[in-house]
C-alpha positions in Angstrom: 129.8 80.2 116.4 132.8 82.1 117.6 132.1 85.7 117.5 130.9 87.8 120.3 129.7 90.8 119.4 131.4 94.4 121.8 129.3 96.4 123.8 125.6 97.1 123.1 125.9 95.5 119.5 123.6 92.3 118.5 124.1 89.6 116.0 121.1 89.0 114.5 119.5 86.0 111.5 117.7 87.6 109.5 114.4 85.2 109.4 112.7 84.9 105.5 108.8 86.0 104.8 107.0 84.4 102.9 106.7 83.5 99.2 103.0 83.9 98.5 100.3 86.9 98.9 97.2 86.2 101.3 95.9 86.3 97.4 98.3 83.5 96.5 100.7 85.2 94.3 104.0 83.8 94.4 106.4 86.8 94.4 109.7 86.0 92.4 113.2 86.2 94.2 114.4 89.6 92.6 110.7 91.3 93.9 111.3 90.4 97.7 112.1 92.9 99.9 114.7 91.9 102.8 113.2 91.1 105.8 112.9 93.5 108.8 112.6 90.7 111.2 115.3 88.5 112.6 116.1 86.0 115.5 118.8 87.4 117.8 121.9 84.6 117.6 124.7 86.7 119.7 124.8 89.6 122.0 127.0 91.8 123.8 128.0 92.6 127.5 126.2 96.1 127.2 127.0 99.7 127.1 128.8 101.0 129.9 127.0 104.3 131.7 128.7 107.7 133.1 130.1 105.5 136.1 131.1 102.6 134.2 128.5 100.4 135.5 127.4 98.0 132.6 123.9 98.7 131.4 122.1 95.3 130.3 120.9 94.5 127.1 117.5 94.0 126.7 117.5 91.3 124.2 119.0 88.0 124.5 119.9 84.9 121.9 117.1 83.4 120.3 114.2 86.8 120.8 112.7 87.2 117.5 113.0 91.0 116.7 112.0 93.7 114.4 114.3 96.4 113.1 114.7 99.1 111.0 114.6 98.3 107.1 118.1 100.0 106.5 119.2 98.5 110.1 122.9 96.5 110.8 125.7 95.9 108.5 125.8 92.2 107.0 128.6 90.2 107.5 129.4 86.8 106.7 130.3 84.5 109.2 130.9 80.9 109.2 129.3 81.0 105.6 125.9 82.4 106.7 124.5 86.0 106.2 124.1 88.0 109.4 123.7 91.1 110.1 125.2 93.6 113.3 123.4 96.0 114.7 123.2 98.2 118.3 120.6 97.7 120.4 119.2 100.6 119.4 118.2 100.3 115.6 115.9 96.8 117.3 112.0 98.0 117.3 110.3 95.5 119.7 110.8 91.9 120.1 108.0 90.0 119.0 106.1 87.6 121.2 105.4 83.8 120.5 101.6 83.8 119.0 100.7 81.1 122.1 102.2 83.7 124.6 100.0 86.2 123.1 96.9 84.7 122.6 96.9 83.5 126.6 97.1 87.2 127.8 
């Protein structure tokens, strides 16, 4: 892909739940709410600080991350449906269930 996103913005794919219920309802297309969870596909240099030192980003490409439901601006890119956000409007980064389950 050739886009780099400026400053402290990210460029995130938003990642799709899932179709069912735990009670195995299947929940039509037009019902769904847009996923607050995505997987981090670009990022910028960071924001620069009083001094113009660069401050670094705390994500990087490929962190699965949660963000706020009216989060980012969608853009298309390439043909696919991403959306750009600043750091800031990212939650948490979610941790890999193996990763968790060892600590």
């Amino acid at each position: 892909m050739a886009f780099t996103p400026l400053h402290d913005r990210v460029l995130v794919r938003r990642v799709e739940g899932t179709e069912k219920t735990k009670g195995g309802l299947i929940i039509p297309d037009n019902a769904k709410e847009k996923p607050a969870e995505g997987e981090v596909v670009a990022v910028g240099a960071g924001s620069k600080d009083e001094d113009g030192d660069r401050i670094a980003m705390d994500v990087k490409v490929g962190d699965r991350i949660l963000f706020g439901k009216w989060s980012g601006t969608e853009v298309t890119i390439d043909g696919d449906e991403l959306l750009i956000m600043k750091e800031t409007d990212i939650l948490g980064i979610l941790e890999a269930a193996s990763a968790v389950k060892a600590a």
